[in-house]
N, CA, C and O atoms as a GROMACS GRO file, in nm:
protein
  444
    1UNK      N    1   9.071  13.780   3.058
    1UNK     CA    2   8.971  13.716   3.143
    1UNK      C    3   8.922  13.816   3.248
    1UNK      O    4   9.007  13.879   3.310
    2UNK      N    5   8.787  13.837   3.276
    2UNK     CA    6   8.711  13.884   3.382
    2UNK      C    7   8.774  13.871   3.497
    2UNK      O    8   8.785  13.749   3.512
    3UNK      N    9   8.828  13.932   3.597
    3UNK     CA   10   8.914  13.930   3.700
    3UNK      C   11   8.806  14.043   3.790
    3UNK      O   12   8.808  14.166   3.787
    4UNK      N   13   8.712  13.948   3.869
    4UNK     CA   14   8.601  14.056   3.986
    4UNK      C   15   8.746  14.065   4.078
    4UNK      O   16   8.840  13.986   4.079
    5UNK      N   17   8.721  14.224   4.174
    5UNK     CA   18   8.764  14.246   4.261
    5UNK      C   19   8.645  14.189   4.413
    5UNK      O   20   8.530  14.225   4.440
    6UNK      N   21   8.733  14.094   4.479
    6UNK     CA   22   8.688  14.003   4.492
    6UNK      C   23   8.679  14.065   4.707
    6UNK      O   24   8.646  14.001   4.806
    7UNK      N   25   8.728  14.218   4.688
    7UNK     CA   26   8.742  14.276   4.871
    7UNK      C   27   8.554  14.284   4.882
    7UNK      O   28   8.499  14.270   4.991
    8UNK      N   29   8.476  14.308   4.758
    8UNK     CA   30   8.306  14.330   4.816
    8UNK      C   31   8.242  14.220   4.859
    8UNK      O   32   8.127  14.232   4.900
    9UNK      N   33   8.320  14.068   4.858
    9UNK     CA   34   8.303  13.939   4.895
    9UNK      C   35   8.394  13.871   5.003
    9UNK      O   36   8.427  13.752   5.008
   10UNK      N   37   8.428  13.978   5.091
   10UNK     CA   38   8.541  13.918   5.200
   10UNK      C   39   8.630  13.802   5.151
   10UNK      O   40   8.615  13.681   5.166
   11UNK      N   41   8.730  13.874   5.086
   11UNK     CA   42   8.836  13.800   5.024
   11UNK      C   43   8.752  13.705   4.963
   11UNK      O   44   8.806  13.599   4.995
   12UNK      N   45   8.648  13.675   4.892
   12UNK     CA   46   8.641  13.601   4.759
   12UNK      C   47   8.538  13.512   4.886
   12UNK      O   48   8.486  13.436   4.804
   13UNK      N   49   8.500  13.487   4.965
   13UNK     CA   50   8.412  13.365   5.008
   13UNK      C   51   8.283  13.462   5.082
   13UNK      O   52   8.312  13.564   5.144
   14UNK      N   53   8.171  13.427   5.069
   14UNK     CA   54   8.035  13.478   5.097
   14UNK      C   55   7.958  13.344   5.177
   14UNK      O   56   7.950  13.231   5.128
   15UNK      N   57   7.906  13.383   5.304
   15UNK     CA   58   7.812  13.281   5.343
   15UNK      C   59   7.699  13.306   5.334
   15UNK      O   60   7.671  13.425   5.350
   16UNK      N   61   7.590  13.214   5.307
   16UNK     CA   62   7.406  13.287   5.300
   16UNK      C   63   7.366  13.161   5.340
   16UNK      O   64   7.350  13.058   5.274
   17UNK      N   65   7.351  13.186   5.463
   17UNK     CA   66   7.280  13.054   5.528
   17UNK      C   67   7.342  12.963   5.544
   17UNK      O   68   7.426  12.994   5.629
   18UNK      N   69   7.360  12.832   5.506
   18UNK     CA   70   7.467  12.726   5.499
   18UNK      C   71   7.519  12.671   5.383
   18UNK      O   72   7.561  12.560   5.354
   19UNK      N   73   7.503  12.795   5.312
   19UNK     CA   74   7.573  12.783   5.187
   19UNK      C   75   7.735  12.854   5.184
   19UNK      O   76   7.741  12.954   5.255
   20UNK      N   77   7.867  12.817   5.114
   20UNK     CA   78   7.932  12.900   5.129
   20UNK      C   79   7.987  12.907   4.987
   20UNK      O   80   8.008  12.800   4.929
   21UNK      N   81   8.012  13.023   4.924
   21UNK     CA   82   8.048  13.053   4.799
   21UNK      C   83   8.151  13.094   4.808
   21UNK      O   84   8.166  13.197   4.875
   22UNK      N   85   8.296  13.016   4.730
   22UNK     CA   86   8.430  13.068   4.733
   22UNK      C   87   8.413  13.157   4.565
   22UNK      O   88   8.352  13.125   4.463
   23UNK      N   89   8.466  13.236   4.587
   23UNK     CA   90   8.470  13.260   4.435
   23UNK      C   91   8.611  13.267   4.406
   23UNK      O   92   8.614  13.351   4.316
   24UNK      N   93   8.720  13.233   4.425
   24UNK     CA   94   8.848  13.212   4.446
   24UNK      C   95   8.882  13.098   4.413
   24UNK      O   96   8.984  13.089   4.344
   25UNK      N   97   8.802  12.962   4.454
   25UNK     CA   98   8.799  12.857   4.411
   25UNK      C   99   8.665  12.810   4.320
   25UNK      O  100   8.631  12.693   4.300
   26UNK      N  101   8.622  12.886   4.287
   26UNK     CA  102   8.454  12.887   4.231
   26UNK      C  103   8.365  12.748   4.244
   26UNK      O  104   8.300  12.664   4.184
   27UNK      N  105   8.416  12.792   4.373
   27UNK     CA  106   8.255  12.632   4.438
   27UNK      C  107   8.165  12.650   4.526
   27UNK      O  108   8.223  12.707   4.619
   28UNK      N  109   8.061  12.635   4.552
   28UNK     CA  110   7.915  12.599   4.588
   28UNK      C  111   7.970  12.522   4.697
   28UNK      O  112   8.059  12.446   4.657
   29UNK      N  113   7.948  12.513   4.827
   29UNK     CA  114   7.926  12.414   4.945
   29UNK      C  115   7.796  12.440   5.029
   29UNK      O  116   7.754  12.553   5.054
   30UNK      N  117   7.742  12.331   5.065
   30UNK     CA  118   7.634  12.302   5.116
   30UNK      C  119   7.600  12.120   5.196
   30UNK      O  120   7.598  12.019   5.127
   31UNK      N  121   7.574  12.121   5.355
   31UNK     CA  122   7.577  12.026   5.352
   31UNK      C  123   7.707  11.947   5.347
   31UNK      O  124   7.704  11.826   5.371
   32UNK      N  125   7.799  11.997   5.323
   32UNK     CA  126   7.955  11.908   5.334
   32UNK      C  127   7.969  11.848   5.184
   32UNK      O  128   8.055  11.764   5.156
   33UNK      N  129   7.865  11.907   5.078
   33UNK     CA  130   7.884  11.884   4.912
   33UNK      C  131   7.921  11.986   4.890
   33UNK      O  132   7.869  12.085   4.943
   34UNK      N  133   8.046  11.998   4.785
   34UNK     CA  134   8.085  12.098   4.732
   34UNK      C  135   8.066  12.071   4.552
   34UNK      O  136   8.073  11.962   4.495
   35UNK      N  137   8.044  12.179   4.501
   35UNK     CA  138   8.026  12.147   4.359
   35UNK      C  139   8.128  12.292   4.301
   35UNK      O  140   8.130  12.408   4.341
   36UNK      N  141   8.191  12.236   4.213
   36UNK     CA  142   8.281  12.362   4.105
   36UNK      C  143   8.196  12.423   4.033
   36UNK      O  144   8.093  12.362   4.003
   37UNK      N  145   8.211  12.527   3.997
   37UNK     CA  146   8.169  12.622   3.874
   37UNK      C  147   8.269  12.639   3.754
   37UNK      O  148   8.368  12.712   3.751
   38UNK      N  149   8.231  12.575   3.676
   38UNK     CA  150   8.276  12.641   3.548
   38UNK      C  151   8.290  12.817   3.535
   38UNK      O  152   8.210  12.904   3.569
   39UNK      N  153   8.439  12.826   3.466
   39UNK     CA  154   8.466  12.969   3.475
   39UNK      C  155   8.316  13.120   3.432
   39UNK      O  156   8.299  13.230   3.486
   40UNK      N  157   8.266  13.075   3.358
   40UNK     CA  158   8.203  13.201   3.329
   40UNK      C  159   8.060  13.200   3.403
   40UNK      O  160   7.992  13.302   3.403
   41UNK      N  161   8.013  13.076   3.471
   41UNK     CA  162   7.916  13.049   3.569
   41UNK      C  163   7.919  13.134   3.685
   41UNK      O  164   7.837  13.221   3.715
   42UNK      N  165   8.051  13.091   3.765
   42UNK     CA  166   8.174  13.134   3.839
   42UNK      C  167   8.125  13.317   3.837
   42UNK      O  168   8.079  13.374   3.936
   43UNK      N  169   8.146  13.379   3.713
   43UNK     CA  170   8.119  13.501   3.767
   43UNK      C  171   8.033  13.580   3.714
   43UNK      O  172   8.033  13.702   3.737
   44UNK      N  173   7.950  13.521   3.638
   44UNK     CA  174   7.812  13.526   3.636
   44UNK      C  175   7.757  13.568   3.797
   44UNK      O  176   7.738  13.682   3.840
   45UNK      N  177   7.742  13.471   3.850
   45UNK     CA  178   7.704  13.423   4.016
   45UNK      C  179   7.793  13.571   4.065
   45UNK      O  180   7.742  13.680   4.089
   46UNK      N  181   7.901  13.544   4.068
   46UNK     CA  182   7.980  13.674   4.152
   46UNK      C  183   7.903  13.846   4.107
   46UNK      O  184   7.848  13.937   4.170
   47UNK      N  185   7.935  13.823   3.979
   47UNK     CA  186   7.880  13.945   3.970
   47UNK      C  187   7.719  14.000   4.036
   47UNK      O  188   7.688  14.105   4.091
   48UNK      N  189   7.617  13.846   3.994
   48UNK     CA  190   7.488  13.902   4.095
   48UNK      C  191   7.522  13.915   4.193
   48UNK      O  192   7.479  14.018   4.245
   49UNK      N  193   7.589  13.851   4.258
   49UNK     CA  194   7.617  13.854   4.420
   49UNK      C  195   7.669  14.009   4.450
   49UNK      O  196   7.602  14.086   4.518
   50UNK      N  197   7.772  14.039   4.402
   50UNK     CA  198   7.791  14.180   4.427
   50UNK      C  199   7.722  14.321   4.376
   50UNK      O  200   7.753  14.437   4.404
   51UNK      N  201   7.624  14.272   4.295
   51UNK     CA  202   7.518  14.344   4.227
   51UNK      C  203   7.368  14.291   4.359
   51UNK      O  204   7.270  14.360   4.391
   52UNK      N  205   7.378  14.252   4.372
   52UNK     CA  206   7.227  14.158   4.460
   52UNK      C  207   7.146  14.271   4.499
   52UNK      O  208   7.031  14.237   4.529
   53UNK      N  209   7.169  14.397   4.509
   53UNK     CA  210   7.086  14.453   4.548
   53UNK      C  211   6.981  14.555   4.414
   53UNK      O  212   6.874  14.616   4.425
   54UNK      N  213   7.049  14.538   4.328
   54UNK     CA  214   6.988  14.601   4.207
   54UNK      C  215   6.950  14.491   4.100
   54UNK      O  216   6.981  14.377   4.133
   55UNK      N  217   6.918  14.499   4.036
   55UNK     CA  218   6.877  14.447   3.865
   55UNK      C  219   7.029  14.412   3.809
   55UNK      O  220   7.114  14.487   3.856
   56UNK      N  221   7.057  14.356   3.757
   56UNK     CA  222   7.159  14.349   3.661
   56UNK      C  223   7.101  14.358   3.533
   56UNK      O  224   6.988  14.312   3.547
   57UNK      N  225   7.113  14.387   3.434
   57UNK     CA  226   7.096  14.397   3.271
   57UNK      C  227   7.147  14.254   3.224
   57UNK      O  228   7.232  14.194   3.290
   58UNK      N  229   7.100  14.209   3.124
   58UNK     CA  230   7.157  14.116   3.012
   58UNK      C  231   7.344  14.169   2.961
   58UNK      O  232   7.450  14.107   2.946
   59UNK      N  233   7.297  14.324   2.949
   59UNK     CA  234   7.368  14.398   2.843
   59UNK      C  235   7.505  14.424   2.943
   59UNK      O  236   7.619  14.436   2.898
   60UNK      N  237   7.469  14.432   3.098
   60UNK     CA  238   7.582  14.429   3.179
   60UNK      C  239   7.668  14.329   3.188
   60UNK      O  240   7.790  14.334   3.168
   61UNK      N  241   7.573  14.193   3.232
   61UNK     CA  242   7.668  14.051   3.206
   61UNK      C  243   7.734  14.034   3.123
   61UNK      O  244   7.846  13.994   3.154
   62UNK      N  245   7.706  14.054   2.978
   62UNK     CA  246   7.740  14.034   2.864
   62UNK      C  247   7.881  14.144   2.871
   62UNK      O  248   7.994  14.103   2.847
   63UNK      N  249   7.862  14.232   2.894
   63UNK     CA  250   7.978  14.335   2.916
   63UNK      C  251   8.059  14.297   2.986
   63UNK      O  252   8.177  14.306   2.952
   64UNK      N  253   8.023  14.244   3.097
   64UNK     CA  254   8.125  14.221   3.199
   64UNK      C  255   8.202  14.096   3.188
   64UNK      O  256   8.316  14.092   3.143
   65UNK      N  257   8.144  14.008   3.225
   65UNK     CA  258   8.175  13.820   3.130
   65UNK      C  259   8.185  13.813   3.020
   65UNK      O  260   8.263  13.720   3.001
   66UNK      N  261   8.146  13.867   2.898
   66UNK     CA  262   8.200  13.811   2.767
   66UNK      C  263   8.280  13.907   2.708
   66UNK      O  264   8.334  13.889   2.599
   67UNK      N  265   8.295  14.051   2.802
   67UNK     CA  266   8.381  14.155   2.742
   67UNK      C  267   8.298  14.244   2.613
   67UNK      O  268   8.360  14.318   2.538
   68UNK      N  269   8.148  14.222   2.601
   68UNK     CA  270   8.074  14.282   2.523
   68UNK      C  271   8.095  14.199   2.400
   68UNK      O  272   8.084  14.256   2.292
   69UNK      N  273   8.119  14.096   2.401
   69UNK     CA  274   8.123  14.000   2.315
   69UNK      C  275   7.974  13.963   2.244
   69UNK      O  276   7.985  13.843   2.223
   70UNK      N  277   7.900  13.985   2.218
   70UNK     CA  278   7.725  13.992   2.237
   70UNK      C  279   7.658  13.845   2.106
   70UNK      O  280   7.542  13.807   2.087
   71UNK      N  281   7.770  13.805   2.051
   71UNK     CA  282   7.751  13.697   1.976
   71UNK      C  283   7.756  13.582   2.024
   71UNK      O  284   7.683  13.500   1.967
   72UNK      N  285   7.831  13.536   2.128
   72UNK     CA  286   7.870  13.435   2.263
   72UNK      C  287   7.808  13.464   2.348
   72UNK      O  288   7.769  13.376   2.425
   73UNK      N  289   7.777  13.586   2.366
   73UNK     CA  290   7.727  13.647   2.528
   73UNK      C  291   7.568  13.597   2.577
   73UNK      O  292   7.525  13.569   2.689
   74UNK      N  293   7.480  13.601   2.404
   74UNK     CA  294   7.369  13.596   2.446
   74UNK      C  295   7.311  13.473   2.468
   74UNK      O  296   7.211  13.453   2.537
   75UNK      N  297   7.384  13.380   2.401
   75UNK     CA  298   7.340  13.231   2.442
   75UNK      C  299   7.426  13.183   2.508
   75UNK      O  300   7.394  13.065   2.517
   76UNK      N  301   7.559  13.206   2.586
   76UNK     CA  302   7.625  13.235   2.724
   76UNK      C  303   7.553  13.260   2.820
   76UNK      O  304   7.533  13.197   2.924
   77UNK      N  305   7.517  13.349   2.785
   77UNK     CA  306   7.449  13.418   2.926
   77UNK      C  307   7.306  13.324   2.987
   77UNK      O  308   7.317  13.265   3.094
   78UNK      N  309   7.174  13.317   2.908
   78UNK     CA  310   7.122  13.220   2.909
   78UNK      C  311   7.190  13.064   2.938
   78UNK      O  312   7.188  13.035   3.057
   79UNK      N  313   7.217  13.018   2.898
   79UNK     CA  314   7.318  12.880   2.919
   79UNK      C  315   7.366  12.883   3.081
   79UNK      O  316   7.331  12.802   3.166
   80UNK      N  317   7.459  13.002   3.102
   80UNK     CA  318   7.482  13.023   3.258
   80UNK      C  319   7.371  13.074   3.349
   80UNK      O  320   7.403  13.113   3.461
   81UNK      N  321   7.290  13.077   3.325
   81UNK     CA  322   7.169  13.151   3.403
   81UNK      C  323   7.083  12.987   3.436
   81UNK      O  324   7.065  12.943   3.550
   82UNK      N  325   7.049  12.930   3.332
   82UNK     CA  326   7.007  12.812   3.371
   82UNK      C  327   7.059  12.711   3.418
   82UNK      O  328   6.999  12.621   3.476
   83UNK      N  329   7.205  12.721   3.391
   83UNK     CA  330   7.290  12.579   3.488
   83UNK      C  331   7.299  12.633   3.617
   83UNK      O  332   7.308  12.555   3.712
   84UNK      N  333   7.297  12.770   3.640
   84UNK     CA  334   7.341  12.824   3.792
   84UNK      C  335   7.194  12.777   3.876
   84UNK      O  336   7.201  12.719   3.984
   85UNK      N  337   7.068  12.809   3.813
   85UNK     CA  338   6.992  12.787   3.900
   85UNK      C  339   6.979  12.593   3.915
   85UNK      O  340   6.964  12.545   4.027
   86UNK      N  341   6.986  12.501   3.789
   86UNK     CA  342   7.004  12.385   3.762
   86UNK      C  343   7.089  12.353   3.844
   86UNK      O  344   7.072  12.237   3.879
   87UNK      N  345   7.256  12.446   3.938
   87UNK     CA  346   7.324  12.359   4.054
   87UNK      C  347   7.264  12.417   4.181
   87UNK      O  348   7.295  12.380   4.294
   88UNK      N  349   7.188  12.499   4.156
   88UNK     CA  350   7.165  12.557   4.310
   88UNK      C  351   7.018  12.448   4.365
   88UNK      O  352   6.996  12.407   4.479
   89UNK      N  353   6.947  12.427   4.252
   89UNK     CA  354   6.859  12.350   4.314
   89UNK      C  355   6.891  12.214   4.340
   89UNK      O  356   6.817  12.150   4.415
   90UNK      N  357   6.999  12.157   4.285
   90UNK     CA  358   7.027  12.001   4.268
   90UNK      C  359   7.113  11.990   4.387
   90UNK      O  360   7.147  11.885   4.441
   91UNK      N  361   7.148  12.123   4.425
   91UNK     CA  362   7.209  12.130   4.594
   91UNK      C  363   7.121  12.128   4.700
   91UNK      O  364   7.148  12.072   4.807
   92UNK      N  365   7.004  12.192   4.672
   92UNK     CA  366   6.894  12.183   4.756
   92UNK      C  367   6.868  12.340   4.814
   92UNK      O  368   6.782  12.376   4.894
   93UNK      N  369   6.990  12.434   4.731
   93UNK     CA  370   6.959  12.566   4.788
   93UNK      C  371   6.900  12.653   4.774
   93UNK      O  372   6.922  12.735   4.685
   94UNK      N  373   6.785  12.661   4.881
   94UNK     CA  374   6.685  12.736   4.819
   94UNK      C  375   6.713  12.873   4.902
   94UNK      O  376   6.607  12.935   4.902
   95UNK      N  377   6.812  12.944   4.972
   95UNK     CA  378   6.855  13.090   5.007
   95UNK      C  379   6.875  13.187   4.880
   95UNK      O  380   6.874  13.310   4.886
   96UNK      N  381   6.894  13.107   4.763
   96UNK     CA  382   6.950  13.226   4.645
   96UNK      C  383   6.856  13.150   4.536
   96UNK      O  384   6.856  13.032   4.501
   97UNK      N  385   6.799  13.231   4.506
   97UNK     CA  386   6.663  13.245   4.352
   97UNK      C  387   6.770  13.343   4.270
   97UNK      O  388   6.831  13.438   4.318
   98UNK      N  389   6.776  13.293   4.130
   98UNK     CA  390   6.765  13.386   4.016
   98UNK      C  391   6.642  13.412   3.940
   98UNK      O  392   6.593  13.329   3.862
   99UNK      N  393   6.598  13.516   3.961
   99UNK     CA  394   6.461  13.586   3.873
   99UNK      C  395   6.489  13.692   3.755
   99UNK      O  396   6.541  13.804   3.753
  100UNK      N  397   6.430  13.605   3.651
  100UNK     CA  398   6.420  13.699   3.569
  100UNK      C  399   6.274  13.795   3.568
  100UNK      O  400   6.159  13.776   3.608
  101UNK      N  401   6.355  13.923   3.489
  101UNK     CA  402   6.259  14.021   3.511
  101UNK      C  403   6.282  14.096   3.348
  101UNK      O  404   6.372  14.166   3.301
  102UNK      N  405   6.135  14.034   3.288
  102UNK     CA  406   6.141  14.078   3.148
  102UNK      C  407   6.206  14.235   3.085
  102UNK      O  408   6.191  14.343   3.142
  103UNK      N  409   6.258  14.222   2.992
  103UNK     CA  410   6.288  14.355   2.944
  103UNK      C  411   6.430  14.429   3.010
  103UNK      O  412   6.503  14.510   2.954
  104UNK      N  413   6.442  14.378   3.137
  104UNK     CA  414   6.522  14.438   3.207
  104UNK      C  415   6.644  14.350   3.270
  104UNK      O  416   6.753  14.406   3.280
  105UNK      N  417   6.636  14.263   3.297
  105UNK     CA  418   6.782  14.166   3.311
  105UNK      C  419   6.753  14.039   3.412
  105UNK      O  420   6.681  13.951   3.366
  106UNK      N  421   6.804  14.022   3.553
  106UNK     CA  422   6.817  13.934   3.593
  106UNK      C  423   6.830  14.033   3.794
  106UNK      O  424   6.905  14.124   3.830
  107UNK      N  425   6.716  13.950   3.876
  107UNK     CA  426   6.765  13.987   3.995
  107UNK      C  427   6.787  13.876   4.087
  107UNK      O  428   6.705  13.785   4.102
  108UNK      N  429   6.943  13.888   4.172
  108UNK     CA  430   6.941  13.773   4.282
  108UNK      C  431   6.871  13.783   4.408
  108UNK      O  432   6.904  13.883   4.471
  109UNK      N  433   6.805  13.727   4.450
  109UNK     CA  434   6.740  13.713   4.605
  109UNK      C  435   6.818  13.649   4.706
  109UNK      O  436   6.860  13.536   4.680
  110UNK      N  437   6.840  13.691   4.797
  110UNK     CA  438   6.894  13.625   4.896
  110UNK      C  439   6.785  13.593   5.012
  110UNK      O  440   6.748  13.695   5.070
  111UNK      N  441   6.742  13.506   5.047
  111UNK     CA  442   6.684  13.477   5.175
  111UNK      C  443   6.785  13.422   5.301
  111UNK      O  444   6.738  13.396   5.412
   0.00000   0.00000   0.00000
């Protein structure tokens, strides 16, 4: 299993606004709602987060979360890309956009 080193996220929890992301316990809080992440959602999310300032690749996620698994990975990856933004909006959080960017992978925004 994918095991992020979790010191580039102050011991595993990140705040962005009034959102707080454990990735230790892999949940979403907002508002005094907390929602779980399913494991490979979980670090999907982590990995943009500690990537946030560059592009991530398809071919990275897939490397990193499915272990280059690329038969699982690619409709994984998709699948987690759309439920992540599917809980972030049903939270109401609009500080973190996932954008895709054709050809080239996936970038997180933080506002």
């Amino acid at each position: 299993m994918y095991n992020p080193t979790i010191a580039n996220l102050n011991y595993g929890v990140m705040k962005i606004g009034e959102v707080v992301y454990d990735a230790t316990n892999q949940s979403l809080t907002t508002n005094g709602e907390t929602v779980y992440l399913r494991n490979k959602l979980n670090e999907v999310l982590f990995h943009m987060l500690a990537n946030n300032q560059r592009v991530v690749s398809r071919e990275e996620l897939i490397q990193k979360v499915w272990h280059g698994n690329y038969y699982t990975g690619v409709k994984g990856l998709t699948h987690s890309v759309c439920k992540l933004r599917k809980t972030l909006n049903d939270l109401g959080i609009t500080q973190v956009k996932i954008k895709t960017l054709p050809k080239q992978g996936y970038r997180l925004s933080l506002n």
